[in-house]
C-alpha positions in Angstrom: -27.7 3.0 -9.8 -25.6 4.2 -13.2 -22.5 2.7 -13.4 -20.5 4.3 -16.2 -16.9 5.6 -17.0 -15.3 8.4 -15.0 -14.8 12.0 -17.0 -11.6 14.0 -16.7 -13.0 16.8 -15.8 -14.6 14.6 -13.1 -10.8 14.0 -10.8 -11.6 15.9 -8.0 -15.1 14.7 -7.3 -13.4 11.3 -7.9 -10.9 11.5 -5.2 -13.4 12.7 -3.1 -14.7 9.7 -2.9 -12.1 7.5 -3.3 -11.1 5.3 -0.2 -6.8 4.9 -0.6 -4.4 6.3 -2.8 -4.4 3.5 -4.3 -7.2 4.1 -5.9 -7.3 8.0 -6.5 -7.2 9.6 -9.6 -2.9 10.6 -9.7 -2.4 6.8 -8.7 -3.9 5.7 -12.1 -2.2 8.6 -14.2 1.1 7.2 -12.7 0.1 3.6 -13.4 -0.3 5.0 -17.5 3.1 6.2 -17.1 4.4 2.7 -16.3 2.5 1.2 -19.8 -0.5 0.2 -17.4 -4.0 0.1 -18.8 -6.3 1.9 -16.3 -10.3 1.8 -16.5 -12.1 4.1 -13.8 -15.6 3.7 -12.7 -18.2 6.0 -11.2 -21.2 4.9 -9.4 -23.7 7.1 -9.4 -27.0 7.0 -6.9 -29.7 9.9 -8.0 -27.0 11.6 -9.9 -24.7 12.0 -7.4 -21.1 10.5 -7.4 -21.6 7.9 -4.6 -18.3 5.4 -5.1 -15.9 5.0 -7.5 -14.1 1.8 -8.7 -10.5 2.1 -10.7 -8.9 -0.9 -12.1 -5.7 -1.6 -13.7 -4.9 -4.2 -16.4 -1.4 -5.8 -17.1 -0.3 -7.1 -20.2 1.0 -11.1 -19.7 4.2 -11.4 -21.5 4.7 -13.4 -24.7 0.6 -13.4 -25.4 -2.2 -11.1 -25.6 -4.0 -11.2 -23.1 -4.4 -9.4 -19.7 -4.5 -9.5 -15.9 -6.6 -7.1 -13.8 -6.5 -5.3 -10.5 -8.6 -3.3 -8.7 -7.0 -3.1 -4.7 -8.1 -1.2 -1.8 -11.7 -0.5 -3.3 -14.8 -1.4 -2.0 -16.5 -5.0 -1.9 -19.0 -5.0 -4.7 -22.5 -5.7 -5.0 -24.4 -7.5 -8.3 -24.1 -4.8 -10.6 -20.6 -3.8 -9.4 -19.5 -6.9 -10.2 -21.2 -7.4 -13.2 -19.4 -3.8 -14.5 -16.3 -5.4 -13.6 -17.1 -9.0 -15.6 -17.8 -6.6 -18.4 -14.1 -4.9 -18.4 -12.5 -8.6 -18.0 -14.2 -9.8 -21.4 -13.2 -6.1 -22.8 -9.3 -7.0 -22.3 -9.6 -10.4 -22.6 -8.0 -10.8 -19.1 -7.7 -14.1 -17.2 -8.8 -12.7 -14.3 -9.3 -9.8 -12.0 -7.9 -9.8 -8.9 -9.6 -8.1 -6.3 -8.2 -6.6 -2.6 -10.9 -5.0 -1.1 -10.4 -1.9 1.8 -12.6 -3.8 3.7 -11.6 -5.0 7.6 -12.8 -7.9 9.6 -12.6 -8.3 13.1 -9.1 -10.7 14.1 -11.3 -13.2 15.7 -13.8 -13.6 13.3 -14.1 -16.6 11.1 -13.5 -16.1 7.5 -16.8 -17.8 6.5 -18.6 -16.1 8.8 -18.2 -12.1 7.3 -20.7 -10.9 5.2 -17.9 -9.0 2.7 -16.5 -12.7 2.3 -20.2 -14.5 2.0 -21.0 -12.2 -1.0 -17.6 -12.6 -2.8 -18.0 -16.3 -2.6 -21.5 -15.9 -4.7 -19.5 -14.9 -7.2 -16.6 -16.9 -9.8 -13.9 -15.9 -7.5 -11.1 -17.8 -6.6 -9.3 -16.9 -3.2 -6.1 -15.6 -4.5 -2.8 -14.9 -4.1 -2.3 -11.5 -1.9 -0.5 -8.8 -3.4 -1.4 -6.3 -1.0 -0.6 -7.6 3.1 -3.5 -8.8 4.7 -2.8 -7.0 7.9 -1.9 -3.4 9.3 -1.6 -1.2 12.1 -3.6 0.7 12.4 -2.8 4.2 15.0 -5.8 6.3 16.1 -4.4 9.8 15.5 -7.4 11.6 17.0 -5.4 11.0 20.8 -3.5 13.9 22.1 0.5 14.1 22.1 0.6 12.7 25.2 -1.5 10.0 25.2 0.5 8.6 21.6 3.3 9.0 23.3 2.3 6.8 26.2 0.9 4.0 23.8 4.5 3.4 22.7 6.4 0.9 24.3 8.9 1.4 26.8 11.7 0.5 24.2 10.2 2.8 21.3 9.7 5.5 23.6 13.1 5.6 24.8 14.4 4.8 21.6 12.8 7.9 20.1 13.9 10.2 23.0 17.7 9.0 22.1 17.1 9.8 18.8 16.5 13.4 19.5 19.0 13.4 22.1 21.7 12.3 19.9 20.9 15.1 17.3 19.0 13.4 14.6 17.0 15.9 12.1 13.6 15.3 10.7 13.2 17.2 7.8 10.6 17.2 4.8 12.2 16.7 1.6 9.4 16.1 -1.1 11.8 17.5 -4.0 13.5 15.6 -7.0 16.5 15.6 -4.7 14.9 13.8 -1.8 13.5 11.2 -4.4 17.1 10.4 -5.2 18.2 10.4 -1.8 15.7 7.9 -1.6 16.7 5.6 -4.2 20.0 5.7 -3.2 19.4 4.4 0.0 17.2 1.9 -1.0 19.5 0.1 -3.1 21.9 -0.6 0.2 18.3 -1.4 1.9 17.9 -4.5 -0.3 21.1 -5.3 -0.8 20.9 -5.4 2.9 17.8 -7.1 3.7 17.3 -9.5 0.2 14.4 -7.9 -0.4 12.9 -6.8 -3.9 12.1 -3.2 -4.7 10.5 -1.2 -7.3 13.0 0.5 -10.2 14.2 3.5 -9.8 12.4 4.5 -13.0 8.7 3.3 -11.3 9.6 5.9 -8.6 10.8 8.8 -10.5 7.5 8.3 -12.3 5.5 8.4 -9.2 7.2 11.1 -8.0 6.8 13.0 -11.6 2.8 12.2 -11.2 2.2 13.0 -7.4 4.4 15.7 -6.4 1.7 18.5 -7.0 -1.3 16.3 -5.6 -0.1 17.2 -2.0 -0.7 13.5 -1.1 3.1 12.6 -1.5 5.6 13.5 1.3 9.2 12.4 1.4 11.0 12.6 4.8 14.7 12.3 5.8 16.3 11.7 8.7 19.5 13.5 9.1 22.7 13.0 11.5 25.7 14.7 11.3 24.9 15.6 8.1 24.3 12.5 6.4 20.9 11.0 5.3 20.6 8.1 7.5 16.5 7.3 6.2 14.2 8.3 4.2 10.5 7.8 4.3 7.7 8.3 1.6 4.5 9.0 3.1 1.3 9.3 1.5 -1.5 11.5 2.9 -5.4 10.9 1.7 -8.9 12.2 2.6 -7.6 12.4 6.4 -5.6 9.2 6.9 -1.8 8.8 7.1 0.0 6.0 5.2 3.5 4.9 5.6 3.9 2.6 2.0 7.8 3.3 1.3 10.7 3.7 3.2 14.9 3.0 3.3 17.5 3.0 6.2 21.3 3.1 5.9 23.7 1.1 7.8 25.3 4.0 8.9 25.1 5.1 12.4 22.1 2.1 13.2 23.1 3.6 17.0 21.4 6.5 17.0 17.6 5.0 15.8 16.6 7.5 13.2 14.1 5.2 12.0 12.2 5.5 15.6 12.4 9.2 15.5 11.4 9.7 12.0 8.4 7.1 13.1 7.5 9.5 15.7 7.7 12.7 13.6 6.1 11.2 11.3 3.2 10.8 12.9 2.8 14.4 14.5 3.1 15.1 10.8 -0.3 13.3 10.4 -1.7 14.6 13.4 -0.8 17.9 12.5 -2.4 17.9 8.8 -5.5 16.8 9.9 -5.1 13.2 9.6 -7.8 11.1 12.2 -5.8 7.9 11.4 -2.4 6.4 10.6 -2.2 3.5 8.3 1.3 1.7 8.3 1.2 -0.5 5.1 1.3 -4.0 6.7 2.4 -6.3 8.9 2.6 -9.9 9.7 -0.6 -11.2 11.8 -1.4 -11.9 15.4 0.9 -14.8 16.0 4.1 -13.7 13.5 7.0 -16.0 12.9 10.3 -14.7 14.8 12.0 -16.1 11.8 10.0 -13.9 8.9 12.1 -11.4 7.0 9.4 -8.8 8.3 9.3 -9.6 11.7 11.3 -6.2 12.4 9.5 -4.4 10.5 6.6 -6.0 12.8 7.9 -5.3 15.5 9.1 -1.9 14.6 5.6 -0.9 14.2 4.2 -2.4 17.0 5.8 -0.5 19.1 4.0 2.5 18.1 1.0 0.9 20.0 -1.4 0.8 16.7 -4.6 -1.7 16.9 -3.5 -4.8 14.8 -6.4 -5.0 11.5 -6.9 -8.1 8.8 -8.5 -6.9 6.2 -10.8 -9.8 4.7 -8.3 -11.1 1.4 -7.5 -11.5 -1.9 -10.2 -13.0 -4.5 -9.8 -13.4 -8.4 -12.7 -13.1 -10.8 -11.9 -15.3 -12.9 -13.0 -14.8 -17.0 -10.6 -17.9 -18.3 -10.6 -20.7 -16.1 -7.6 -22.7 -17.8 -5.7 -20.1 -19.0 -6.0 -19.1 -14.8 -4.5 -22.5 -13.8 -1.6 -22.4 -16.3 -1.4 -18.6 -15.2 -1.6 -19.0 -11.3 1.1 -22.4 -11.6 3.0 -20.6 -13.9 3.2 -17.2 -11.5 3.8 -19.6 -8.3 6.8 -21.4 -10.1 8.3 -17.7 -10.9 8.3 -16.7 -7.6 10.1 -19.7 -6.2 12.9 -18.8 -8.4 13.3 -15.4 -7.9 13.1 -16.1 -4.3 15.8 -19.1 -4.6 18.2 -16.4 -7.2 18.0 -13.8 -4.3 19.4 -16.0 -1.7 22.2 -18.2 -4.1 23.5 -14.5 -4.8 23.4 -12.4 -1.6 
């Protein structure tokens, strides 16, 4: 096997094989745009292009040093992770974190999956998730009907009042429907006390996807005002729901459940075989989580419940990692304590 860097003139055999959209080729060109360093690799078995591996590195504040991602790749083998050692000493990063694509069945012990075995081999450090380790997962290969009939009673009827009521789906993947989007989430977390993206990080994804065809912006509309709006991501024939904001206005009418629903037949109709929703809490969720709604929400679509196996760090810099990882887990209790004093 030849591991070595990817060429430009090389994007479209890399998002061939590329596994999420978080690691195709647009996704790291927007990732530049935000001041991120981005390395892509290409491994290559008899000359041919067999997986790729594209990895971000973040500047630490204050010193100069780095922190790397690579999420939603593939687990690694020897040399793989040997490449990836390589590009840690190169930036002198504390540590790559790693989030691999990579499922385990819900009732299988950690220890016991082979993804998680190998990892462990390695100077990793089970870390803290950025990505959720569970999803739904919908199988969009079923006809109409039979989606239809994996939805709950609720859903179901929810999404029949929707389109009873009058609520419009329409695509809207233009600079207009980006700010229609921005403008909605702002109330959203306001609303909910969650934390967003800038609007600047999404005009600059928008700037860097709009003419890959993987970026789709939805909106539903009632009475003609834009109650939700949806960014969807379609890649090498899966559906991925990763962004999306809902007014207070008119909650009666459930938009969000028909734009679910459209959404999907969206998928279904592009070609898509299955329908990732971004995450979701895990087989036994708190009823007092922030997300349980969002949960629930999506479970009512009647998607297969998926744990993918984790977070690990390869670690170059073991203390600088401790004061990093302490450091990180203090920052977060304080943002998390600022959001509620001033809600």
């Amino acid at each position: 096997m030849l591991i070595r860097e990817i060429l430009p003139q090389e994007k479209e055999l890399f998002n061939q094989v590329a596994n999420h959209p978080l690691q195709s080729y647009e996704w790291g060109q927007f990732r530049k745009k935000t001041g991120v360093q981005v390395e892509r690799l290409g491994l290559f078995v008899g000359g041919t292009l067999a997986g790729v591996m594209q990895i971000t590195f973040h500047k630490v504040p204050f010193l100069n040093r780095f922190v790397g991602y690579y999420p939603k790749g593939f687990a690694p083998d020897e040399d793989q992770m040997a490449a990836l050692d390589h590009l840690a000493k190169k930036y002198n990063a504390i540590y790559i974190k790693m989030e691999p694509n990579v499922k385990k069945p819900l009732e299988q012990n950690k220890e016991e999956n082979p993804s998680v075995q190998f990892l462990n081999k390695f100077q990793t450090e089970e870390g803290r998730a950025l990505f959720t380790r569970y999803t739904f997962e919908l199988d969009l290969t079923s006809s109409e009907e039979e989606l239809a009939n994996k939805q709950s009673s609720k859903t179901r009827y929810n999404v029949k009042l929707a389109s009873k009521k009058g609520v419009k789906i329409v695509e809207d993947t233009t600079e207009q429907g980006l700010e229609d989007y921005l403008r909605i989430l702002e109330e959203t977390t306001k609303r909910q006390g969650f934390y967003a993206h800038t609007p600047d990080y999404f005009r600059k994804l928008w700037e860097s996807l709009k003419d890959s065809g993987m970026m789709h912006i939805f909106k539903a509309v009632y009475e003609n005002e834009v109650l939700v709006v949806w960014i969807v991501f379609v890649f090498n024939g899966v559906l991925y729901y990763p962004y999306g904001a809902s007014s207070s206005l008119h909650r009666e009418v459930m938009a969000s459940n028909l734009m679910m629903w459209e959404v999907i037949l969206f998928g279904k109709q592009n070609g898509c075989k299955n329908f990732d929703m971004w995450g979701s809490l895990g087989p036994d969720p708190d009823p007092k989580s922030p997300w349980n709604g969002f949960h629930r929400f999506k479970k009512g679509y009647g998607g297969e419940l998926v744990e993918f196996i984790g977070s690990y760090d390869l670690v170059n810099d073991y203390p600088s990692y401790k004061f990093y990882t302490l450091a990180e887990n203090i920052r977060w209790k304080f943002l998390r304590l600022k959001k509620k004093l001033f809600l």
